[in-house]
N, C-alpha and C positions, 0 to 999 in steps of 0.2 A: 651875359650876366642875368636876363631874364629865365633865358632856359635854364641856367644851373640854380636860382632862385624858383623856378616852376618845377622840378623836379622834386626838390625837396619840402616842399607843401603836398606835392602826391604824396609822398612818402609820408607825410606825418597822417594826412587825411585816409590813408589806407589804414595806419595803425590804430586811430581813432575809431574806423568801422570794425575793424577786427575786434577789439577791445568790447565795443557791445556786443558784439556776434557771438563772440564765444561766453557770454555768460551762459550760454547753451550747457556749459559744462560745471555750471553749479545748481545742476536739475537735482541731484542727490540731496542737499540740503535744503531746497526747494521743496523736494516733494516731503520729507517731512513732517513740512507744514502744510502740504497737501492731503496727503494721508491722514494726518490728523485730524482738519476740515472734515473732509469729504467721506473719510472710511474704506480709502481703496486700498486694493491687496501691492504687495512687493511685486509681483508679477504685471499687474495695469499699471503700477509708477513705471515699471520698468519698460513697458510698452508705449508709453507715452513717450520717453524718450528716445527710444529706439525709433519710432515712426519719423519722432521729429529728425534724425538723422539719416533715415531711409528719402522721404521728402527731401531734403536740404538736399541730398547729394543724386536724386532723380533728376529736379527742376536744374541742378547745376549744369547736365548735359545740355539742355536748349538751352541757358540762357547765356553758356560760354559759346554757343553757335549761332548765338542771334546779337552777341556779342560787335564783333565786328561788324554790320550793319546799324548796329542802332544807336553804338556808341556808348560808353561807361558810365555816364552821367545817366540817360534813361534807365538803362539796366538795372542801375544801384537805383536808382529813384525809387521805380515801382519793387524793388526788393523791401525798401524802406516801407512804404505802403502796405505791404502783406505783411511784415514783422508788427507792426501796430495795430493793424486789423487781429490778428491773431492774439496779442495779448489783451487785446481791449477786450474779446470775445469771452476769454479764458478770465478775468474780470468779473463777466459778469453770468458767469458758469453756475455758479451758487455749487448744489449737488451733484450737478447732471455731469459725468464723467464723460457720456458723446461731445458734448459742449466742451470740453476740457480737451478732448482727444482733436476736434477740429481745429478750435482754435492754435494750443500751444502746436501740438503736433503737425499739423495742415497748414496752416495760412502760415503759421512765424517759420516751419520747416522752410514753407517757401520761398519765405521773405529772405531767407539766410542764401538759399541758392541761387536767387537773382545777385544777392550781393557778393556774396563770397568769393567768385572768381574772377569778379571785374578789380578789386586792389592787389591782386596778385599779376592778373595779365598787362594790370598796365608801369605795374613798378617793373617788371623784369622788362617793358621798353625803354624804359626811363635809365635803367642799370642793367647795359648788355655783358656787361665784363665782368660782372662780381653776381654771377646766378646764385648760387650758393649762399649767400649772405645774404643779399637782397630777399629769397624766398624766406630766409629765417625772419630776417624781420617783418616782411611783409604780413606772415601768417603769426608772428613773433604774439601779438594781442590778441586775436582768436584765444592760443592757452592762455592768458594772463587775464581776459573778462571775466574767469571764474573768482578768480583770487578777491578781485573786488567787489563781483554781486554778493560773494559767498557771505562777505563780512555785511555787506548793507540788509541781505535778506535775515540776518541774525540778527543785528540791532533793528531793524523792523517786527522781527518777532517779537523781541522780547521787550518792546517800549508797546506791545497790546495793540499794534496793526492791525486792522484786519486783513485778509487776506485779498477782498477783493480791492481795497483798499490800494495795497500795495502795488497790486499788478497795473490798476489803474494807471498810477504814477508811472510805472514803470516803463510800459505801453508809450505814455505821452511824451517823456524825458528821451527814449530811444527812437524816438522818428523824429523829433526834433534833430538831435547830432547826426543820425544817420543821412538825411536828408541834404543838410551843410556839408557831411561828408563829401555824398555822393556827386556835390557839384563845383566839386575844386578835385573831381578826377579829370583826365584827359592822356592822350596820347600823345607822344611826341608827334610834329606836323608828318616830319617823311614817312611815319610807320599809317598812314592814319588809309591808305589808300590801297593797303594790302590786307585781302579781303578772301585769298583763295582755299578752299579745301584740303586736307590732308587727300593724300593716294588712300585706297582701300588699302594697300598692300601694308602700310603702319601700323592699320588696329592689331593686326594678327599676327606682329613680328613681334620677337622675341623679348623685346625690353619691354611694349604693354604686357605681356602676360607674365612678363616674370614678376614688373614692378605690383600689376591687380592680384597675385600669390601676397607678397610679401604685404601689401596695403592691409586688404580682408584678415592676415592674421596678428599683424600688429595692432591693427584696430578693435578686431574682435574682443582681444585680450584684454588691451587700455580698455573700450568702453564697457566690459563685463565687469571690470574693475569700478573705475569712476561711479557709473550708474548705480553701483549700492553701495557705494564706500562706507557714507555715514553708519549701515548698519553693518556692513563685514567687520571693519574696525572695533567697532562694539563690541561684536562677538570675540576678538581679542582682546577683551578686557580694559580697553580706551573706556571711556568716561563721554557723555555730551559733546562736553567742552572741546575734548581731547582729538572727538571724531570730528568735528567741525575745524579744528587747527590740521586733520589731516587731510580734508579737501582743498584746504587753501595749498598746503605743505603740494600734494597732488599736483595742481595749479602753476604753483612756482616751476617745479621742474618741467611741467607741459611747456610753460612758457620761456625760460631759459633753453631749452632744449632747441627751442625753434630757430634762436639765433644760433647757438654752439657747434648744433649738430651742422648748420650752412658752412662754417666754418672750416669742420671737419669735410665736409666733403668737400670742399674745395683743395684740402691738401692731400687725402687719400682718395679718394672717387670711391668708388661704387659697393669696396670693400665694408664702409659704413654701413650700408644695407643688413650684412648678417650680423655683425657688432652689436647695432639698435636690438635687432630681435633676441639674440646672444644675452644681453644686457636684463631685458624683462626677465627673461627667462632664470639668470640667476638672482632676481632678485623675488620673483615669485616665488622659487624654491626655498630662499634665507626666509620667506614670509612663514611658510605652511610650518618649517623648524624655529620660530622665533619665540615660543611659547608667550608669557606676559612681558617681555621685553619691551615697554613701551616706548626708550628711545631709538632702539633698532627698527621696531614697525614702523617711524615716524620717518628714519629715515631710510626704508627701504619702499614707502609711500614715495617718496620725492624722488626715488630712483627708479620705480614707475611709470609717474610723470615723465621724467627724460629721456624712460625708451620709447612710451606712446607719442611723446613728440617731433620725436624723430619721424613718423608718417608722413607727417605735412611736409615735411622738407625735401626729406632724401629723393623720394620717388618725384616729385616736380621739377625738381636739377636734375635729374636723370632724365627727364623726359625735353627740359629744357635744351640739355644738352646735345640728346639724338637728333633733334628736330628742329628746324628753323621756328623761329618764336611767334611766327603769323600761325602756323601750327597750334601753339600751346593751348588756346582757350576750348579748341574741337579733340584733342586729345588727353590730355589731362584728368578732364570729368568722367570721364572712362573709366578712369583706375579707381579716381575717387569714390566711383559710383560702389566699389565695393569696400567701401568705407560703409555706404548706406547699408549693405548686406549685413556687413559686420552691426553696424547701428540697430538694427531689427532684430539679431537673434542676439548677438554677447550681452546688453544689459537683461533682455526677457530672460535669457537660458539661465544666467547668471539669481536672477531673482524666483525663479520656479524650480530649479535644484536648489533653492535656499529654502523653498515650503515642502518641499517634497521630502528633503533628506532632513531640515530642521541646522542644517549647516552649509556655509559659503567654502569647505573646504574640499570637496568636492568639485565645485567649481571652479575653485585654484587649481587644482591639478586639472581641468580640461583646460586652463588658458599654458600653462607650463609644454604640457605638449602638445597644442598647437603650435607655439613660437618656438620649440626646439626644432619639431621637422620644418616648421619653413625656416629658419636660419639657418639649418642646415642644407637642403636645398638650395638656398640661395646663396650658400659660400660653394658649393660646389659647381652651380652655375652663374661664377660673379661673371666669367666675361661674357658672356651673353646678357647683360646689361650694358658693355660698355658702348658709347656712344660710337 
């Protein structure tokens, strides 16, 4: 009774860290009120976010291999510690865009990479039977934190915040939870003693490098997306308001996806993989044709969301699946790490073909074919995925 009771306190306490973690993903609404501060160009917003996701998913490699040694409570602790250093820094930034770019991007990237792989490695020991589900929800509030900064960083706007103001709070309120999080994680007792390495012979086999294809260009896509939504939207003729209802809209499907899509793999396998990518890709396409259609872009925003969400999932059960699960934490951040690739160049590229050409439509069509050839690749080569 205790263990089926300690289980699901992991479970809530992951979702809880995910939940602040991923406000990461209402950096577009965020910035701005950055921009507007500060006076940075669409290209440095975008760079700031991208670093911050380059960071988060470098540090995830050590800290899912230092993981096992040190135990899930340290790991998320000191993640909790550099997520707060970071926003406190970023606070108290004023002008200085370095100060901006360490803080948010540097210290809070890092704080997200200490955290982020410890409520994922240790719910799938918690739940050896349902990978697939378990991954949805675990990573389930990652997408869903946008949804709720989105609307807090708007009614902080417009109730005459300041901005250092905000962050202040914001900084103090997420290392609090985070922290309570991080120490109601743990392992079940018999996994806690298994400690050994992946073979070299795994990095190089077929299901990492298909799943680090499929990641880098689902990712690239979503965050080229995400990171300037507020203003791409605009440029379809949305309204303020309108762009701010479509990062949350974004959000929802991020975060529904994460559960649905576990689901779905669980009853088709691997096949999911080009589906998700398939999916963005027709909805980018109904995007670039949707002329002022504002409730088709609203909802082909939230169908966005549900293929970029699909990242987090599919490829983790798939890796879950190939590999014994003392494996996952030394494997895993691997794939993810070109998540970070993607993080660094899809919101920049995204935002400097928006100064360059004076239009994000451009940059829809480089995310369209990207996600056509890898989902075609990747249906061509689904059994070389399979576990």
């Amino acid at each position: 009774m205790i263990r089926m009771g300690k289980k699901w306190s992991v479970l809530l306490a992951a979702l809880c860290m995910q939940t602040i973690l991923g406000g990461v993903y209402a950096w577009s609404t965020l910035s701005v009120w950055i921009q507007e501060e500060m006076g940075i160009s669409s290209a440095q917003a975008g760079l700031v976010f991208g670093l911050t996701i380059l960071m988060f998913t470098i540090v995830m490699v050590f800290s899912g291999r230092l993981l096992p040694n040190f135990g899930p409570r340290r790991i998320a602790s000191i993640g909790a510690i550099l997520f707060f250093l970071g926003y406190l820094l970023a606070a108290y930034s004023h002008a200085s865009f370095a100060l901006l770019l360490l803080g948010i991007s540097i210290l809070s990237g890092m704080g997200i990479g200490f955290s982020y792989v410890v409520p994922l490695s240790v719910c799938l020991k918690w739940f050896p039977n349902q990978k697939g589900l378990v991954t949805g929800l675990s990573v389930g509030g990652f997408g869903g934190g946008a949804i709720l900064l989105s609307a807090i960083i708007e009614e902080a706007y417009h109730a005459s915040l300041s901005l250092s103001s905000f962050l202040l709070w914001y900084s103090i309120i997420s290392f609090v939870l985070l922290f309570l999080c991080a120490n109601l994680l743990a392992v079940p007792q018999s996994t806690v003693s298994v400690q050994q390495r992946p073979p070299r012979s795994a990095y190089r086999s077929p299901t990492m490098i298909l799943s680090s294809v499929g990641m880098f260009a689902g990712t690239f896509a979503g965050l080229l997306v995400v990171g300037n939504l507020m203003f791409l939207v605009q440029e379809w003729a949305l309204s303020e308001v309108q762009a701010v209802l479509a990062v949350m809209l974004f959000s929802v499907g991020n975060a529904s996806a994460r559960i649905i899509w576990g689901v779905v793999f669980d009853r088709i396998g691997v096949v999911s993989i080009p589906l998700s990518l398939a999916l963005f890709a027709l909805a980018t396409l109904l995007f670039l044709a949707s002329g002022a259609n504002i409730p088709l872009i609203l909802f082909l925003v939230v169908l966005m969301g549900f293929s970029f969400g699909a990242n987090f999932v599919l490829y983790a059960a798939v890796i879950a699946h190939a590999y014994p699960l003392h494996f996952f934490s030394s494997l895993y951040p691997l794939t993810f790490l070109c998540y970070g690739i993607a993080g660094l160049l899809g919101p920049a590229i995204g935002g400097w073909l928006r100064d360059l050409t004076g239009s994000y439509m451009t940059s829809l069509i480089l995310c369209l074919l990207i996600v056509t050839f890898s989902g075609f690749l990747l249906f061509i080569k689904r059994r070389s995925l399979q576990p």
